[in-house]
C-alpha positions as CSV (number, residue, x, y, z in Angstrom):
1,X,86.9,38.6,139.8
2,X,83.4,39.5,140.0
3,X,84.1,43.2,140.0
4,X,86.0,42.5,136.9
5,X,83.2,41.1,135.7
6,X,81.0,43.9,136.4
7,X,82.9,46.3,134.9
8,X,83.3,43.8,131.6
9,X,79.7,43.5,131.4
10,X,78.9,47.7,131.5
11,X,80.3,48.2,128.0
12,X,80.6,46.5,124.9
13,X,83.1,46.4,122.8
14,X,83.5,46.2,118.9
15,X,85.5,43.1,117.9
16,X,87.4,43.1,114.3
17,X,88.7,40.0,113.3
18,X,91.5,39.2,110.8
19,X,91.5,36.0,109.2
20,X,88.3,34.1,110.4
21,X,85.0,34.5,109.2
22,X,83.0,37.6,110.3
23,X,79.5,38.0,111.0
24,X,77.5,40.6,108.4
25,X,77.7,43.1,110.8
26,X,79.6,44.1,113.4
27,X,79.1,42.1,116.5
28,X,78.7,43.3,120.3
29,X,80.5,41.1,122.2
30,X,81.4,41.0,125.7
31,X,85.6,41.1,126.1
32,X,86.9,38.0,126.0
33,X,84.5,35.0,127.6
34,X,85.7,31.7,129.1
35,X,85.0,29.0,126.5
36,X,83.9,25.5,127.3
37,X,83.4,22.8,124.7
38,X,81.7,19.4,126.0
39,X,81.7,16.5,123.8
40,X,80.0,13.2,124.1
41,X,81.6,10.7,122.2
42,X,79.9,8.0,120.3
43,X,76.1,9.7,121.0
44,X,73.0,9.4,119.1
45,X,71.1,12.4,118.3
46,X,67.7,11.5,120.1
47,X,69.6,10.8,123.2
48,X,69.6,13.6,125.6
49,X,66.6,15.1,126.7
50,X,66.0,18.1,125.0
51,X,66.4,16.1,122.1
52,X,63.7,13.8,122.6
53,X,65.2,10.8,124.7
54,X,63.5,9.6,127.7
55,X,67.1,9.9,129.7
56,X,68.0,11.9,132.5
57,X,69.7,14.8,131.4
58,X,68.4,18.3,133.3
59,X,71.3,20.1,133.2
60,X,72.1,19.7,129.8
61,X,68.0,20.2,129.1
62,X,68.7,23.6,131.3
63,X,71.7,24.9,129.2
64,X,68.9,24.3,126.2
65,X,66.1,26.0,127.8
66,X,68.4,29.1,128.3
67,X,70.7,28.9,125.2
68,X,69.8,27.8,121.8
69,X,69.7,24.1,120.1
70,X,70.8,23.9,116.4
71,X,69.3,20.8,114.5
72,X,71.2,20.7,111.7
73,X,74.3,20.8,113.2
74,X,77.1,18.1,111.3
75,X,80.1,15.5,112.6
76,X,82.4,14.4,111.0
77,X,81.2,11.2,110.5
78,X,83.7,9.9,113.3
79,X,85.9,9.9,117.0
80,X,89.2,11.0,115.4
81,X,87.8,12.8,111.8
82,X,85.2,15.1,114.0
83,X,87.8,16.0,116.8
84,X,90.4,16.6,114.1
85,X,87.8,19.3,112.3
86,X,86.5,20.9,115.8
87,X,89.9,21.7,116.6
88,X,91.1,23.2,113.5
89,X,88.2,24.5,111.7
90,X,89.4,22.3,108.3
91,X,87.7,19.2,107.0
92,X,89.4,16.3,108.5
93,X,91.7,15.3,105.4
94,X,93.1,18.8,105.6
95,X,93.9,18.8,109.2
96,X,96.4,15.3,108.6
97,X,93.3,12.8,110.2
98,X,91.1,11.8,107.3
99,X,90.9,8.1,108.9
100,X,92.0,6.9,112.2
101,X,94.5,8.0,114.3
102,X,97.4,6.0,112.7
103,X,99.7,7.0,109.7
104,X,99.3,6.3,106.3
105,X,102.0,6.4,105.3
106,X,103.0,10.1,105.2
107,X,99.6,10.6,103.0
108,X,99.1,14.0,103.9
109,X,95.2,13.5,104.5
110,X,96.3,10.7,106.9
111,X,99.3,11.3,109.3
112,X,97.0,10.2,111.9
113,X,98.0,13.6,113.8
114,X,97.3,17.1,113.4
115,X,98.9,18.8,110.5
116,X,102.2,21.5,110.9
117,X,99.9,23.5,108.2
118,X,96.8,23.3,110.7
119,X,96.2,25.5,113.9
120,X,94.3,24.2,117.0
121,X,91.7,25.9,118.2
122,X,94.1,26.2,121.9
123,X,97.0,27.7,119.8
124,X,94.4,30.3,118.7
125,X,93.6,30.8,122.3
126,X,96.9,31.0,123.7
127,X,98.1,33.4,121.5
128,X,95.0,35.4,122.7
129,X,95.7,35.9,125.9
130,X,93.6,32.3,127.3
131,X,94.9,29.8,129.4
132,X,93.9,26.2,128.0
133,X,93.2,23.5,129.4
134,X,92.3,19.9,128.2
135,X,90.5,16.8,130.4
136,X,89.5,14.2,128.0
137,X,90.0,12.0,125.0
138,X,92.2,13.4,122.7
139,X,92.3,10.8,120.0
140,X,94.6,13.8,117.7
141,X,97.6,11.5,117.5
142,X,99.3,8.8,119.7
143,X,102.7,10.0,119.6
144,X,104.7,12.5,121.8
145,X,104.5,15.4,119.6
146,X,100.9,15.4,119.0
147,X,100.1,15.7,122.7
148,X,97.6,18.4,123.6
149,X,100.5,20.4,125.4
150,X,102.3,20.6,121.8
151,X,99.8,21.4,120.4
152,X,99.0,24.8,122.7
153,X,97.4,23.2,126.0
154,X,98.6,25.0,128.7
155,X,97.1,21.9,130.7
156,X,96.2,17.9,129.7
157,X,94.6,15.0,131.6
158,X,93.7,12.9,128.5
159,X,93.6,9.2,127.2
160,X,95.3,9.5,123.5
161,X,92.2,7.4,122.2
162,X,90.3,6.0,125.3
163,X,91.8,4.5,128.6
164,X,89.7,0.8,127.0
165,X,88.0,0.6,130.4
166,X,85.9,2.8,132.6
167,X,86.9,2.1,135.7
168,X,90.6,2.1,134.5
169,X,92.3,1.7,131.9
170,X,93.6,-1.4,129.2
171,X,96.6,-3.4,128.7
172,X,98.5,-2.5,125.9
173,X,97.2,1.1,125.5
174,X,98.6,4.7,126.2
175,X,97.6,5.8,129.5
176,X,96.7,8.9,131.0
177,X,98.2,11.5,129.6
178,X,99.7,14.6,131.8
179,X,103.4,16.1,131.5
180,X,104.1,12.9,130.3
181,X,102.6,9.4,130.3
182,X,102.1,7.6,133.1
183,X,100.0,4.7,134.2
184,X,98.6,5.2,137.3
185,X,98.8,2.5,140.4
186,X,95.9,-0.1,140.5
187,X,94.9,-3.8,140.6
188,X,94.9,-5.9,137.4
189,X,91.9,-7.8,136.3
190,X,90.8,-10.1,133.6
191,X,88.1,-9.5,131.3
192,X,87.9,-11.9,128.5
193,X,91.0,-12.4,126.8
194,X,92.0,-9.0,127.5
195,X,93.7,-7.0,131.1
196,X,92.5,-3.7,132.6
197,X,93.8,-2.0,135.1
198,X,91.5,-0.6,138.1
199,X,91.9,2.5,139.9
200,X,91.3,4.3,143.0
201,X,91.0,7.9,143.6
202,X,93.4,9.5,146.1
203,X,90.5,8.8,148.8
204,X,90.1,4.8,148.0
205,X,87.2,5.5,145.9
206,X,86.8,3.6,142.9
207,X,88.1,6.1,139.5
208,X,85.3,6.6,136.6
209,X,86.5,8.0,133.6
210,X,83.7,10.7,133.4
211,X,84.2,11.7,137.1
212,X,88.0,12.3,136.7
213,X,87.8,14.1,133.4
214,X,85.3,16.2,135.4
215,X,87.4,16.4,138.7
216,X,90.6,17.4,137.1
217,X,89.1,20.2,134.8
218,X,87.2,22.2,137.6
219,X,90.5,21.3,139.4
220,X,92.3,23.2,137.0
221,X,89.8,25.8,137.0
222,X,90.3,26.4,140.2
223,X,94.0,26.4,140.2
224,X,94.3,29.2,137.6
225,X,91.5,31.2,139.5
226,X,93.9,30.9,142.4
227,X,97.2,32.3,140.6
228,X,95.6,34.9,138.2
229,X,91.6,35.9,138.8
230,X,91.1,37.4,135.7
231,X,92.9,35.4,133.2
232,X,90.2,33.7,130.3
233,X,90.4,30.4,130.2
234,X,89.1,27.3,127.4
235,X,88.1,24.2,129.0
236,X,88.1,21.2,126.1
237,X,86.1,18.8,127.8
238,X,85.7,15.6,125.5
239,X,83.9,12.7,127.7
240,X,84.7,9.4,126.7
241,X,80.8,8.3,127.2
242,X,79.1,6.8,125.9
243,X,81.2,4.9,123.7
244,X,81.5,1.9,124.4
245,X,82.7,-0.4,126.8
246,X,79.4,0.1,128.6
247,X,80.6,0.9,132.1
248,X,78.5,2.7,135.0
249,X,78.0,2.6,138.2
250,X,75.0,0.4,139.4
251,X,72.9,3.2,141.4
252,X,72.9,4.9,138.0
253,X,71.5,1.9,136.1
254,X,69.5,1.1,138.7
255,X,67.0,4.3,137.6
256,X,67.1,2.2,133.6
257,X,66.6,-1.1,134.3
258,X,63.3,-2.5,133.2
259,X,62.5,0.8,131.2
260,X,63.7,-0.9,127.9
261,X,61.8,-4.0,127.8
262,X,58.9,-2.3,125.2
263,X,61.9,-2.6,123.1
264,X,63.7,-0.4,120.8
265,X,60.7,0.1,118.1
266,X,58.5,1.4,120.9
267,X,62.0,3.6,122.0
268,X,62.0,4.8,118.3
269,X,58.7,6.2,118.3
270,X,58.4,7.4,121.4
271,X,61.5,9.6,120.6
272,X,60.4,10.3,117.3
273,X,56.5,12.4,118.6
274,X,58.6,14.1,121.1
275,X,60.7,15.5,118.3
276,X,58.1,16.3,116.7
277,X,56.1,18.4,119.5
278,X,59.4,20.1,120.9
279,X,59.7,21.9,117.0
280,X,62.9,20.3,116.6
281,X,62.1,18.5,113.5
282,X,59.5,18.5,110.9
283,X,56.3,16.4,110.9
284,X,56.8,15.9,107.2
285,X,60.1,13.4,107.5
286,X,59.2,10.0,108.0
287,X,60.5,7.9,110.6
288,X,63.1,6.2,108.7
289,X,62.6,2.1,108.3
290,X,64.1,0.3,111.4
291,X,68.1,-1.0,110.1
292,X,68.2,-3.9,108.2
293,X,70.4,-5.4,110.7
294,X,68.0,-4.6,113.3
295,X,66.3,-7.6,115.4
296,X,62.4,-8.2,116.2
297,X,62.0,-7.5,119.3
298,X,59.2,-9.3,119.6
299,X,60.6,-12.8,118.8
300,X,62.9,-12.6,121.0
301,X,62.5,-14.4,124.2
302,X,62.1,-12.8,128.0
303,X,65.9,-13.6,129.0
304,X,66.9,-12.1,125.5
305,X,64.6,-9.1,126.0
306,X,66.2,-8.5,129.7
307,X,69.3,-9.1,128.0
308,X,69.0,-6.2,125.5
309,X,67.2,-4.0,128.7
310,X,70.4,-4.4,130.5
311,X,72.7,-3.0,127.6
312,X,70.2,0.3,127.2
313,X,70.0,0.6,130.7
314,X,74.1,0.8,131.2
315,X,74.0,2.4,128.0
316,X,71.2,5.2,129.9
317,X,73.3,5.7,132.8
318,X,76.8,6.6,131.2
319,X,74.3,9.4,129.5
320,X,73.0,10.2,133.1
321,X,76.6,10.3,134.3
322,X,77.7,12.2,131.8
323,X,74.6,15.1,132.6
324,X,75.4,14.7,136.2
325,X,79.4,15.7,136.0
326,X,78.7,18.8,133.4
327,X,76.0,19.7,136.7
328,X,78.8,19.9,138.6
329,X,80.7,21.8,136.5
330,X,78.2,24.2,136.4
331,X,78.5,24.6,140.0
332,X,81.9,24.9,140.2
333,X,82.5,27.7,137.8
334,X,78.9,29.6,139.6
335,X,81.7,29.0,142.6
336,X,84.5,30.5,140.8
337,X,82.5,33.8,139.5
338,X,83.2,32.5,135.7
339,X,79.2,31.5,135.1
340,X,78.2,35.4,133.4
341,X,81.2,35.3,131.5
342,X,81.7,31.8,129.8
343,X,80.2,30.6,126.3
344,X,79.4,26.7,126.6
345,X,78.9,24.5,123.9
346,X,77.8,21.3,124.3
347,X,77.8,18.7,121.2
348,X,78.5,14.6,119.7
349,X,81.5,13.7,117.7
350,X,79.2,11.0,116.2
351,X,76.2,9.2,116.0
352,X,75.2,6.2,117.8
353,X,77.8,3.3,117.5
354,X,76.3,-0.2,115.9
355,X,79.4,-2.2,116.8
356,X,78.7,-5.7,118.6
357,X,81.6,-5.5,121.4
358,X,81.6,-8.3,123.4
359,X,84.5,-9.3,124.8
360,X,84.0,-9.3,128.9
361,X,84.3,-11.8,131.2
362,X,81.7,-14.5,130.0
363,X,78.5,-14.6,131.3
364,X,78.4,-11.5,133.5
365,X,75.7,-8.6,133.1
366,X,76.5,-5.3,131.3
367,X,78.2,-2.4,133.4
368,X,80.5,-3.9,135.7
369,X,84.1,-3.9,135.7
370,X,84.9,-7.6,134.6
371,X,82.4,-7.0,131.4
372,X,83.0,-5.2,128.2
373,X,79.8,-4.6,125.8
374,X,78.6,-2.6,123.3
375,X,75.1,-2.1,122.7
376,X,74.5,-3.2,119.1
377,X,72.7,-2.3,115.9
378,X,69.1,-2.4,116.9
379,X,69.6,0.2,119.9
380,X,72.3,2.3,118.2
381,X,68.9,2.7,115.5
382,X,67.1,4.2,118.2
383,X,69.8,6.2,119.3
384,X,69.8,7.7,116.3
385,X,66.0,8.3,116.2
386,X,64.8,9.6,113.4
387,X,67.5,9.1,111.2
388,X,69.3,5.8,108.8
389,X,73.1,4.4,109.6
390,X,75.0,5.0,112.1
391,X,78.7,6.0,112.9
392,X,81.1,5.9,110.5
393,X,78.7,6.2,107.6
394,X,77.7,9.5,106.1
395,X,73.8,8.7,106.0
396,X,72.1,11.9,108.4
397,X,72.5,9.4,111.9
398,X,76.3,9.1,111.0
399,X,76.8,12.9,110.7
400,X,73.9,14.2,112.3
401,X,74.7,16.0,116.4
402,X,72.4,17.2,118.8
403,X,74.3,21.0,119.4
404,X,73.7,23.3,122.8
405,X,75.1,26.6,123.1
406,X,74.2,28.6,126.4
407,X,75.7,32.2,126.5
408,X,73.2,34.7,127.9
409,X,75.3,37.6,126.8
410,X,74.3,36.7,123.1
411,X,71.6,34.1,122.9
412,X,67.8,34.4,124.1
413,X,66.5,31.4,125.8
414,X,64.6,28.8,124.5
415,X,65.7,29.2,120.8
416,X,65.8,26.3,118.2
417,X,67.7,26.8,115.2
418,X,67.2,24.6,111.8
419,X,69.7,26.4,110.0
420,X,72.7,24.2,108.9
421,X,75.6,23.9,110.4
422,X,79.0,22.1,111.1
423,X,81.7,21.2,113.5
424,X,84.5,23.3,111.2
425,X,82.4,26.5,112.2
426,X,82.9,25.7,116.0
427,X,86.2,27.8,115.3
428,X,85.7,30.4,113.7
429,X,82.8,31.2,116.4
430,X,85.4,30.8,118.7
431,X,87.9,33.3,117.1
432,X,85.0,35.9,116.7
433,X,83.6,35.4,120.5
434,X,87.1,35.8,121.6
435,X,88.6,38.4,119.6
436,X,91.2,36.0,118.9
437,X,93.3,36.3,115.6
438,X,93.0,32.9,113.1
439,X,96.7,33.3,111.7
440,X,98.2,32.9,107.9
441,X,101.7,31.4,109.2
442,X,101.9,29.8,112.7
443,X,105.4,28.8,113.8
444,X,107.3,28.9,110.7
445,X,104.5,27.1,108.8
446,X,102.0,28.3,106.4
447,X,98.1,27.5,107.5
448,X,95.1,26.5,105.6
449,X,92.8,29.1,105.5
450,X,89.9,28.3,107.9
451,X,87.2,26.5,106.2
452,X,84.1,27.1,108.6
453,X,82.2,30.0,109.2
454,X,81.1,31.4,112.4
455,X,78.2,30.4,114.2
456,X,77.8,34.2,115.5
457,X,75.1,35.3,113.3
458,X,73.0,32.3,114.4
459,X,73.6,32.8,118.3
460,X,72.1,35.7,118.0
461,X,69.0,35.1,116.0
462,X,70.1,36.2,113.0
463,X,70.1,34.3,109.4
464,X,73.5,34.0,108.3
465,X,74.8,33.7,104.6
466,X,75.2,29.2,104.5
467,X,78.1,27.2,102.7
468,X,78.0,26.8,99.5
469,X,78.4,23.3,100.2
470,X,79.5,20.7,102.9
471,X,81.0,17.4,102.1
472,X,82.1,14.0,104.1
473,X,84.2,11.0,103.6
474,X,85.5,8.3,105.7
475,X,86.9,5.3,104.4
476,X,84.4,5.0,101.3
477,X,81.5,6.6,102.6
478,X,81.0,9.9,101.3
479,X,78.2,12.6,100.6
480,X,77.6,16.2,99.5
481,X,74.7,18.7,101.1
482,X,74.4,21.5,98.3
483,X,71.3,23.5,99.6
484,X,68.4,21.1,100.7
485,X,70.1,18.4,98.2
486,X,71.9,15.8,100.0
487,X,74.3,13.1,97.6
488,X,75.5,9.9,99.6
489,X,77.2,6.7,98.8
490,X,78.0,4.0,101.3
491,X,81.1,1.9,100.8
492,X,80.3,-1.7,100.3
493,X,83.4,-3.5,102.5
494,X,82.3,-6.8,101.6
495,X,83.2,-6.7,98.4
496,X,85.8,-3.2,98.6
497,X,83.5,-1.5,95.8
498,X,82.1,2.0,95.8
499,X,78.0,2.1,96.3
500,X,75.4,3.8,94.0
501,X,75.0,7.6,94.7
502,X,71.9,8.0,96.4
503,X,70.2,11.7,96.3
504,X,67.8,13.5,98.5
505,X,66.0,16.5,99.4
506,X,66.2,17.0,102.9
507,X,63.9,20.0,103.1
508,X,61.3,17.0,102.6
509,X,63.1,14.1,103.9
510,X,65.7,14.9,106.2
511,X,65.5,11.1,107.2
512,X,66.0,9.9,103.4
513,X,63.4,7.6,102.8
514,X,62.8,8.2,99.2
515,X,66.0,8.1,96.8
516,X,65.8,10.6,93.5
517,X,68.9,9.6,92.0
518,X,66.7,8.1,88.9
519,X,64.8,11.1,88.6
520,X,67.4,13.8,88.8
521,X,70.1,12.1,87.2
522,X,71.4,15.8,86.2
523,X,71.6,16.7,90.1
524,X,73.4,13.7,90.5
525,X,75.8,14.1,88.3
526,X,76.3,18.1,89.4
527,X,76.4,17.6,93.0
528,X,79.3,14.6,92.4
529,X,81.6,17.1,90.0
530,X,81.6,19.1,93.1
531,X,82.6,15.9,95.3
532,X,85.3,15.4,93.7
533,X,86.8,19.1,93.1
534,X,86.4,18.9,97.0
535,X,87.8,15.4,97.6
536,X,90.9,16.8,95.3
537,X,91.1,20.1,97.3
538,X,91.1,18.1,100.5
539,X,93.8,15.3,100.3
540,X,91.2,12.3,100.1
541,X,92.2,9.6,98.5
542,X,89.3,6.9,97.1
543,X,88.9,4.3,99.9
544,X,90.0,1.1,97.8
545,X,93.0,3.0,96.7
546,X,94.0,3.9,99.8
547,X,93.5,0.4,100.9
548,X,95.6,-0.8,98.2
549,X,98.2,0.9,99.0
550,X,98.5,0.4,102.8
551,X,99.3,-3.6,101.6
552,X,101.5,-2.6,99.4
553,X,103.5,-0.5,101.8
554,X,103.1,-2.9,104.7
555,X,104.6,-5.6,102.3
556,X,107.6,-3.3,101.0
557,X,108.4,-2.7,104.5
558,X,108.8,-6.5,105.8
C-alpha cells in the first residue's frame, strides 16, 4: 500500500471532469484520494476550538492548523435538509427532503427520502472505482429502500434518525441499521415516560454512540485494507453529537464542570475576541444582542446557575468526545498507510439547537443514562457566538458551519478562507478530487444537474468565480444571499403567518444587527423576485400551504 502510494505521489495527473463543476483551470490532483466526511450534528459555530470555543478539541484544531478553515461555509438550515444536500449536491427540496424525514404526501420536495432523480454522493463514488462506507446517522429516509446500502454504500452501521439515547437506543425507534435492522441485546430502562435500551460492547463495556460509529468505521477500514490494499475508499462519518439527549461519560464532564458558572454572556464574549484575534471574522460585526428568549444569568440563583453549568458541561464533553474518536481515527488510517492519500472534511449540519428537552428521569443531573436533556435557548446563543437564531431558522446561527478541510496534497497549512460557500458544493469537490463522473441518467432515471460548485479552487488558495445566489427554506423560514446582501424572513408559528423580510449587508454585518429593508425597499423587492423563481425551480411549497394541506390529507385518509 505504501509503495503504491509512493509511486501515486511521483506524478500528477490531469483530471477532466464531465458533468460537475470544474475549477478555471486545470487542476493537479493526486489519483484518486480516500475521502472522509465528519459531521457533527446539531453544533454551533463557536464550538470547537479553532473556532473560538474554550472546548477541548486538538485534533480537530490540528486538521485546521494544517488544512484550511472556511468561514462562510452554509447548512441547510437543518439534520435531514443539510444531509439531504451534502449527499446530492441539490438544495434539499430538489433531493425529495425539503422538511423532515417523513412524506408529504408524494410532494415531490417532501418524500422524506432521497429522490430517484437525485444521485448520492456514494453512487458517484462507487461507480468510480471507491468502496463506501457509512457509520452514522443517516436521517435520508426511514424506510427499507432509502437505506444507505440502496443508495450506493457498499457498507452501513447507522441509526435512520438517531438511536434516542446515547448509551443505547429508544423504544419505538428504528434501530441500528446493518444488512438489515436489528436491535441489538441490552437491559431496558426507564427514563421519564419513555424506555431505552442499554448496550454493552462485545467486551461488557458499556456502548456510546460516538465510540461505536467510530469503532465500526476504522473497523471497516481495516477490513477492506485486508481484502484489497489499494482500493479508495469514502468514509461518511455523521456523529450523532451533540444533539441532544445530552449524554457523556462522567470522566469527560468531569474536565467541564464548574467552567460555566460565569454564565453564557461571559461564554459569548469570551468566544466572540477570540474570533476576532484568530482572523476568522471581522472586528466590524457586532456581537449580535443576546436571544430574546435568553435568561439573566445573573438573577438566577446558585442551584440554578449549577444547574445550567451541568447542561454545558455534558453539553462540552460530547464535543470532547466527539474530538477524541476522529483522534483515533486519525491513528488508525496513519496505521493503515491511507493518512498521505485521504482528503478530510470536517463540518455541522446545523447550528446550535434551542430546544428545551427534558424528559429524563426526574430529578437526576444531566449526562447519565436515566436523564434526557437538552441544553436550551440561552446556551444554544452562545453556541452560536457571534451570530442570531438558531437551528431551524435561516438567520446566519441557523445556517452558518464551522468547515475543516485537511489535504496536504492541495492545501497549505494554516489558511482561513472568507469566501462563501455551501454544503451543495461538498460534491462537486468530491467529483473533481476524485476524478469521478456526476452522471445525466443514473439507473434508468434522469438527474438534476448538480447545483454546487466545487470547492477546488478554494483549497488551493485560489478565488473562485461565487454563485450567483444561494437561498434557504424550512418550514417558513426562508432567505436569499445575493453578493454581500442577505434577505430573511422567519415564520411566525404562533399565528401560521409569514414574517417581514428583513435585509442585510453582511460584508458589514455578518451578525445582522441593523435591518435595511426600509431603506432599500428596491433590494428588497429584487432579491425576493429571485426567491421565488428559486422556490418555484426547487419544489418548495409556502409553509402555511403545505401545512394546510397535510390536514387536509390526513383527514381524507381517516
Amino acid at each position: 500500500m505504501k509503495i503504491l502510494q509512493l509511486l501515486f505521489t511521483s506524478f500528477l495527473i490531469i483530471v477532466h471532469l464531465t458533468g460537475c463543476q470544474q475549477s478555471p483551470d486545470e487542476t493537479e490532483i493526486h489519483l484518486k484520494p480516500n475521502i472522509i466526511i465528519i459531521m457533527a450534528d446539531d453544533m454551533g459555530y463557536s464550538d470547537i476550538g479553532c473556532f473560538g470555543a474554550e472546548i477541548k478539541t486538538p485534533h480537530l484544531d490540528k486538521l485546521a492548523n494544517e488544512g484550511m478553515r472556511l468561514t462562510q461555509f452554509y447548512n441547510a438550515a437543518r439534520c435531514c435538509p443539510s444531509r439531504a444536500a451534502l449527499l446530492t449536491g441539490l438544495y434539499p427540496h430538489q433531493a425529495g427532503i425539503g422538511d423532515m424525514s417523513f412524506d408529504y404526501y408524494g410532494l415531490p420536495g417532501y418524500r422524506g427520502f432521497l429522490s430517484r432523480n437525485s444521485v448520492t454522493m456514494a453512487e458517484v463514488l462507487s461507480e468510480s472505482g471507491y468502496h463506501t462506507m457509512i457509520s452514522g446517522k443517516w436521517h435520508a429516509g426511514h424506510q427499507e429502500h432509502a437505506w444507505p446500502m440502496k443508495r450506493g454504500f457498499d457498507k452501513q452501521y447507522a441509526s435512520s434518525n438517531t438511536t434516542g439515547h446515547y448509551f443505547g437506543v429508544a423504544e419505538g425507534r428504528t434501530y441500528l441499521i446493518e444488512d438489515t435492522i436489528r436491535e441489538p441485546p441490552g437491559d431496558w430502562i426507564q427514563a421519564g415516560k419513555a424506555r431505552y435500551k442499554l448496550l454493552k460492547n462485545e467486551d461488557g463495556s458499556q456502548w456510546y454512540a460516538t465510540d461505536a460509529y467510530t469503532d465500526r468505521a476504522i473497523g471497516y477500514i481495516r477490513e477492506l485494507r485486508e481484502s484489497d490494499p489499494d482500493k479508495p475508499f469514502f468514509l461518511y462519518l455523521p456523529y450523532t453529537a451533540p444533539h441532544w439527549p445530552l449524554h457523556a461519560f462522567e470522566e469527560d464532564i468531569q474536565k467541564y464542570e464548574g467552567k460555566y458558572m460565569k454564565g453564557w454572556d461571559s461564554v459569548r464574549m469570551n468566544r466572540y475576541e477570540r474570533l476576532i484575534s484568530m482572523g476568522m471574522i471581522n472586528p466590524a460585526w457586532s456581537l449580535s444582542e443576546a436571544n430574546e428568549f435568553t435568561k439573566d444569568w445573573e438573577s438566577l440563583d446558585n442551584q440554578e446557575k449549577q444547574y445550567y453549568d451541568r447542561l454545558m458541561a455534558v453539553y462540552a464533553a460530547m464535543i470532547d468526545r466527539m474530538d477524541q474518536n476522529i483522534g483515533r481515527l486519525l491513528s488508525a488510517i496513519t496505521e493503515t498507510g491511507d493518512i498521505d492519500n485521504t482528503v478530510i472534511m470536517f463540518l455541522s449540519d446545523n447550528g446550535g439547537c434551542h430546544e428545551p428537552v427534558h424528559r429524563g428521569k426526574e430529578g437526576v443531573p444531566a449526562g447519565g443514562p436515566d436523564s434526557f436533556d437538552g441544553y436550551e435557548y440561552s446556551w444554544a446563543n452562545a453556541s452560536n457566538t457571534p451570530f442570531r437564531w438558531f437551528k431551524h431558522w435561516s438567520h446566519e446561527g441557523a445556517i452558518s458551519s464551522p468547515f475543516i478541510a485537511w489535504y496536504p496534497e492541495l492545501i497549505e497549512p494554516g489558511q482561513i478562507d472568507h469566501q462563501v460557500a455551501h454544503i451543495i458544493d461538498i460534491m462537486p469537490t468530491v467529483c473533481e478530487l476524485s476524478g469521478a463522473d456526476y452522471p445525466d441518467e443514473y439507473n434508468g432515471n434522469e438527474i438534476i444537474p448538480v447545483e454546487g460548485k466545487s470547492l477546488v479552487p478554494i483549497l488551493q488558495g485560489k478565488q473562485r468565480k461565487e454563485h450567483d445566489f444561494l437561498c434557504w427554506e424550512h418550514e417558513g423560514n426562508k432567505a436569499i444571499r445575493y453578493g454581500s446582501l442577505k434577505l430573511v424572513s422567519r415564520f411566525h408559528y404562533d399565528v401560521m403567518e409569514e414574517g417581514e423580510w428583513e435585509l442585510y449587508n453582511l460584508e458589514n454585518d455578518r451578525t445582522e444587527t441593523e435591518n435595511l429593508a426600509g431603506e432599500f425597499p428596491e433590494e428588497v423587492e429584487k432579491l425576493e423576485k429571485l426567491y421565488i423563481e428559486w422556490a418555484e425551480n426547487c419544489n418548495v411549497v409556502p409553509y402555511k400551504e403545505l401545512r394546510t394541506f397535510l390536514k387536509e390529507m390526513k383527514q381524507n385518509s381517516r
